[in-house]
DRENPA-3360 file (N, C-alpha, C; in nm, 2 decimals, always signed):
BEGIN
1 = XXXXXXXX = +9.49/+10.43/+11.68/+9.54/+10.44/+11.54/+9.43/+10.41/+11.45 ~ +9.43/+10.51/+11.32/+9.31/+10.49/+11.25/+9.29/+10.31/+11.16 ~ +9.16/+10.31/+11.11/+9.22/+10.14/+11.07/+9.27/+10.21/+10.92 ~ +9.34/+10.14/+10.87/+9.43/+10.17/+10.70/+9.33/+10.11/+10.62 ~ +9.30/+10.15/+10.53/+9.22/+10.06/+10.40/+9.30/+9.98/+10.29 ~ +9.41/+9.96/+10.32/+9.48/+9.88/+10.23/+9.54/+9.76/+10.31 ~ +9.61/+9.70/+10.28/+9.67/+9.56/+10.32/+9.85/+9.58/+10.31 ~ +9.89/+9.51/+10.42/+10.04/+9.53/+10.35/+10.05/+9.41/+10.23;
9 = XXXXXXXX = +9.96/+9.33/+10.17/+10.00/+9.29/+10.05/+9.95/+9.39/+9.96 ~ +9.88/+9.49/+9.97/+9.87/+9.62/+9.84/+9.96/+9.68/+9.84 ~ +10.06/+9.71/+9.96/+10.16/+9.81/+9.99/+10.29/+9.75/+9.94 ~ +10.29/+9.64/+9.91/+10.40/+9.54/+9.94/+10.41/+9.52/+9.76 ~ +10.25/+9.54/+9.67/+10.27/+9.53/+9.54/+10.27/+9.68/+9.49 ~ +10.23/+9.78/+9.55/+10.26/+9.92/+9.48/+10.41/+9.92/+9.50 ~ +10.47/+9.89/+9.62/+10.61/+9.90/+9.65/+10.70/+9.84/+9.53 ~ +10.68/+9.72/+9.45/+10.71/+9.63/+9.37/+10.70/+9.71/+9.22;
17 = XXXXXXXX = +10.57/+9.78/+9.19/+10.55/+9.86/+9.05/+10.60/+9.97/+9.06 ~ +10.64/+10.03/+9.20/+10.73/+10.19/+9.19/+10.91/+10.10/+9.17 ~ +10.95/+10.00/+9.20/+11.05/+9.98/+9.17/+11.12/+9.94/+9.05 ~ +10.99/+9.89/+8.98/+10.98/+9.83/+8.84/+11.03/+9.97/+8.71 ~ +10.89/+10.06/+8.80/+10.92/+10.17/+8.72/+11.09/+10.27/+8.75 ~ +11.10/+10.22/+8.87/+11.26/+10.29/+8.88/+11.37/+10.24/+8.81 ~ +11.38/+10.10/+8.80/+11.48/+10.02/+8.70/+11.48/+10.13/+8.56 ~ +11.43/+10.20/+8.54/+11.41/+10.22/+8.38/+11.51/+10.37/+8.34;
25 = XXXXXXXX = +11.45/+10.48/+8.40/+11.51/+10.58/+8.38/+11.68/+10.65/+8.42 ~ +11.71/+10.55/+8.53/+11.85/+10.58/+8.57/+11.98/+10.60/+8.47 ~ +11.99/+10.62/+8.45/+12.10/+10.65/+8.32/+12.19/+10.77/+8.37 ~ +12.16/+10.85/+8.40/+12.29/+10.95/+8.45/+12.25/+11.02/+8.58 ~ +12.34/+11.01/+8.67/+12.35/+11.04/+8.77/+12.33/+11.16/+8.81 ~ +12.32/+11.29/+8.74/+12.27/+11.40/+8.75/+12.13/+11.41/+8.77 ~ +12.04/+11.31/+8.66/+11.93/+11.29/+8.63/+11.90/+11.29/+8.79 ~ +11.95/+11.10/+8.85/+11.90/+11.10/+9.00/+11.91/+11.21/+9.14;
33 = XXXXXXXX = +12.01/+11.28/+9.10/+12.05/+11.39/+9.19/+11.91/+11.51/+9.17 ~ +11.92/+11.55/+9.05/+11.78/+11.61/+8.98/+11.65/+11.58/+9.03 ~ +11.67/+11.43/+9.02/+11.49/+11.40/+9.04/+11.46/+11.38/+9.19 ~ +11.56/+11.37/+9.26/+11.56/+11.37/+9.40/+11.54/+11.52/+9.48 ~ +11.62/+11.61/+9.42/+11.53/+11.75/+9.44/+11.48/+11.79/+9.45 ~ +11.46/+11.80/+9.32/+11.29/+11.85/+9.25/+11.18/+11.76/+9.30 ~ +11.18/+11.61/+9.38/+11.09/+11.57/+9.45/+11.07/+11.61/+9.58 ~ +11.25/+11.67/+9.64/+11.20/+11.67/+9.82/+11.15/+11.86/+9.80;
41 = XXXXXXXX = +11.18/+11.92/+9.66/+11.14/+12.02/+9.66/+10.98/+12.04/+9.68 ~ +10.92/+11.96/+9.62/+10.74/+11.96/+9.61/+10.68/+11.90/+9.70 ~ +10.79/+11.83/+9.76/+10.70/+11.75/+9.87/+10.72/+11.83/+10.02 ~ +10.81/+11.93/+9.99/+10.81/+12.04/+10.14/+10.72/+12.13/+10.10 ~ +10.74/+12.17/+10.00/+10.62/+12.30/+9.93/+10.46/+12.29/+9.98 ~ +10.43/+12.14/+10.00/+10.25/+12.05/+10.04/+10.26/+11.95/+10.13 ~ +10.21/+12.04/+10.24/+10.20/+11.97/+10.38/+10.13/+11.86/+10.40 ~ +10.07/+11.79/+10.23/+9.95/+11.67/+10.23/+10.06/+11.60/+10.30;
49 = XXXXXXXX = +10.15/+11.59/+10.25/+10.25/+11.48/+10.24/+10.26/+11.42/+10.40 ~ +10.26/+11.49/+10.50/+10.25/+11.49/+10.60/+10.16/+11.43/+10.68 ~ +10.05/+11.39/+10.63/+9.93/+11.35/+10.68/+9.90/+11.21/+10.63 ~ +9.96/+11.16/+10.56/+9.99/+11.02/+10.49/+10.08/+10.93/+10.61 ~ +10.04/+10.80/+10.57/+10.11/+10.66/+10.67/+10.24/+10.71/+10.59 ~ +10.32/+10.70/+10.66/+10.45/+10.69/+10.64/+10.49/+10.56/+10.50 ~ +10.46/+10.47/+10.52/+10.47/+10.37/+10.40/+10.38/+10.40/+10.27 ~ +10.30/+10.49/+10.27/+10.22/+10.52/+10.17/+10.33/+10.64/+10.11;
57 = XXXXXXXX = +10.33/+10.74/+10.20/+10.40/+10.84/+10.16/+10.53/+10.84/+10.09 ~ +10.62/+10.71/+10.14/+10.73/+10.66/+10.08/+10.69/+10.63/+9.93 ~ +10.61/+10.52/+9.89/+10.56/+10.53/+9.77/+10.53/+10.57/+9.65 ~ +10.46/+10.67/+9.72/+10.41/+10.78/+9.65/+10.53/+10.89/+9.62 ~ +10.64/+10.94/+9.72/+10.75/+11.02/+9.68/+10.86/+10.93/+9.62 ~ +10.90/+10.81/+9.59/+10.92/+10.77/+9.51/+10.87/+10.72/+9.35 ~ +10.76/+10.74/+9.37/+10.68/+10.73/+9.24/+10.68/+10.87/+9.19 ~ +10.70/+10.99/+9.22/+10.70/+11.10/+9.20/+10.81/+11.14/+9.10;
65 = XXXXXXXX = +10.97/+11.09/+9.24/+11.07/+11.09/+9.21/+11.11/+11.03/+9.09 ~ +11.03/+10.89/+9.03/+11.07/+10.84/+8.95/+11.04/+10.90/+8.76 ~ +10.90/+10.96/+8.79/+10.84/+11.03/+8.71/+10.97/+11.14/+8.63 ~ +10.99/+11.23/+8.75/+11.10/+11.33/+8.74/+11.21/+11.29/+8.66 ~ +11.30/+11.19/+8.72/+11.37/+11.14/+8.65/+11.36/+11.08/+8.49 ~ +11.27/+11.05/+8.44/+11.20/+10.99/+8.36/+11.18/+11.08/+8.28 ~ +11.13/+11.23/+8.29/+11.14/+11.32/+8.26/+11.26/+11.41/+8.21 ~ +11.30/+11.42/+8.26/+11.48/+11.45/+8.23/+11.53/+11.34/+8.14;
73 = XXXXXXXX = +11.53/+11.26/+8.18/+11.62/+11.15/+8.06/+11.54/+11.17/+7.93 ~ +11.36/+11.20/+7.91/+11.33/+11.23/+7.79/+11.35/+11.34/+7.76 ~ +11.39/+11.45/+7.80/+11.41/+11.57/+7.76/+11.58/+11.56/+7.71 ~ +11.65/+11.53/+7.77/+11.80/+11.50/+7.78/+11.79/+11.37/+7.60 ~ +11.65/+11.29/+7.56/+11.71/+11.20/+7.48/+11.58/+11.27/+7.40 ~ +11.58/+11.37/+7.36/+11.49/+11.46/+7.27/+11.33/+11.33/+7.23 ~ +11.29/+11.34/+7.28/+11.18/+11.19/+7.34/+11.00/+11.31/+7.37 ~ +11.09/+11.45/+7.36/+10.94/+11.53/+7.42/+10.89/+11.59/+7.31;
81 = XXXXXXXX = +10.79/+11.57/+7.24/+10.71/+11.65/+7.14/+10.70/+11.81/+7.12 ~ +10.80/+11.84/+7.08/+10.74/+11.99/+7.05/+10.91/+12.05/+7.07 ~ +10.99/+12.01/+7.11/+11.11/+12.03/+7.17/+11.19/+12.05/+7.05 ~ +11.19/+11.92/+6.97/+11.26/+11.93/+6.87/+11.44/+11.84/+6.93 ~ +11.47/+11.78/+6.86/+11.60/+11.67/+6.92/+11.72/+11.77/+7.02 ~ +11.72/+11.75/+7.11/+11.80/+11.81/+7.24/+11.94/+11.80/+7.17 ~ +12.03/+11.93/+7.15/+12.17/+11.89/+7.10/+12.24/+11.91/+7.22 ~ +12.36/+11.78/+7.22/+12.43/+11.82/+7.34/+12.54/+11.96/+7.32;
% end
Protein backbone atom coordinates (compact mmCIF):
# COMPACT_ATOMS: atom_id res chain seq x y z
CA UNK A 1 0.00 0.00 0.00
CA UNK A 2 1.29 3.43 -1.08
CA UNK A 3 2.34 5.63 2.20
CA UNK A 4 -0.68 8.60 2.24
CA UNK A 5 0.73 12.11 2.80
CA UNK A 6 -1.87 13.25 4.98
CA UNK A 7 -2.79 12.15 8.58
CA UNK A 8 -6.20 10.92 9.61
CA UNK A 9 -6.22 14.15 11.82
CA UNK A 10 -6.09 16.26 8.29
CA UNK A 11 -8.78 13.88 6.94
CA UNK A 12 -10.72 13.96 10.07
CA UNK A 13 -10.52 18.21 9.83
CA UNK A 14 -11.29 18.47 5.95
CA UNK A 15 -14.08 15.98 6.90
CA UNK A 16 -15.35 18.59 9.71
CA UNK A 17 -15.07 21.91 7.09
CA UNK A 18 -17.05 19.85 4.18
CA UNK A 19 -19.74 19.42 6.91
CA UNK A 20 -19.66 22.86 8.10
CA UNK A 21 -20.05 23.94 4.64
CA UNK A 22 -23.01 21.41 4.14
CA UNK A 23 -25.06 22.83 7.20
CA UNK A 24 -25.64 25.93 5.08
CA UNK A 25 -27.24 25.39 1.72
CA UNK A 26 -30.00 22.68 2.41
CA UNK A 27 -33.11 24.44 2.18
CA UNK A 28 -35.13 22.52 -0.35
CA UNK A 29 -34.99 19.20 -1.04
CA UNK A 30 -34.99 19.32 -4.77
CA UNK A 31 -31.90 21.42 -4.40
CA UNK A 32 -30.23 18.07 -2.53
CA UNK A 33 -31.69 15.68 -5.02
CA UNK A 34 -30.11 18.22 -7.71
CA UNK A 35 -26.79 18.52 -6.23
CA UNK A 36 -26.45 14.86 -5.70
CA UNK A 37 -26.76 14.33 -9.49
CA UNK A 38 -25.23 16.64 -10.93
CA UNK A 39 -22.30 15.41 -8.55
CA UNK A 40 -22.54 11.52 -9.21
CA UNK A 41 -23.07 12.97 -12.85
CA UNK A 42 -19.27 14.51 -13.01
CA UNK A 43 -17.78 12.25 -11.03
CA UNK A 44 -18.67 9.11 -13.57
CA UNK A 45 -17.92 11.48 -16.50
CA UNK A 46 -13.62 11.46 -14.74
CA UNK A 47 -12.16 8.42 -13.96
CA UNK A 48 -9.57 10.73 -11.57
CA UNK A 49 -12.09 9.95 -9.12
CA UNK A 50 -11.13 6.51 -9.14
CA UNK A 51 -7.62 6.64 -8.37
CA UNK A 52 -8.11 8.56 -5.09
CA UNK A 53 -8.07 6.89 -1.27
CA UNK A 54 -11.47 6.21 -0.89
CA UNK A 55 -11.65 8.70 2.19
CA UNK A 56 -10.22 11.43 0.15
CA UNK A 57 -12.49 10.84 -2.63
CA UNK A 58 -15.54 10.99 -0.17
CA UNK A 59 -14.48 14.50 0.68
CA UNK A 60 -13.83 15.83 -2.10
CA UNK A 61 -17.48 14.52 -3.79
CA UNK A 62 -19.04 15.88 -1.07
CA UNK A 63 -17.40 19.10 -1.14
CA UNK A 64 -18.34 19.21 -4.82
CA UNK A 65 -21.86 18.12 -3.96
CA UNK A 66 -22.00 20.82 -1.57
CA UNK A 67 -20.81 23.66 -3.91
CA UNK A 68 -23.80 22.39 -6.36
CA UNK A 69 -26.20 22.74 -4.03
CA UNK A 70 -25.12 26.14 -2.98
CA UNK A 71 -25.40 26.99 -6.27
CA UNK A 72 -28.93 26.27 -6.93
CA UNK A 73 -30.20 27.80 -3.73
CA UNK A 74 -28.30 31.11 -5.12
CA UNK A 75 -29.72 30.90 -8.39
CA UNK A 76 -33.27 29.77 -6.91
CA UNK A 77 -32.64 33.17 -4.20
CA UNK A 78 -31.61 35.56 -7.25
CA UNK A 79 -27.99 35.86 -5.17
CA UNK A 80 -26.12 35.38 -9.00
CA UNK A 81 -24.85 38.59 -10.65
CA UNK A 82 -26.06 39.17 -13.96
CA UNK A 83 -29.36 37.04 -13.62
CA UNK A 84 -31.32 39.58 -12.37
CA UNK A 85 -33.95 38.45 -9.19
CA UNK A 86 -35.22 34.72 -10.03
CA UNK A 87 -39.24 35.12 -10.19
CA UNK A 88 -41.01 32.23 -8.85
Amino acid sequence: MAEESYTRDDLAAWERSVDVLRGGPREDASDARAAYEATANLCSAWGGWMDMPGAISNVVHRAVETGYAQALADVRDGRVAGLGVVED
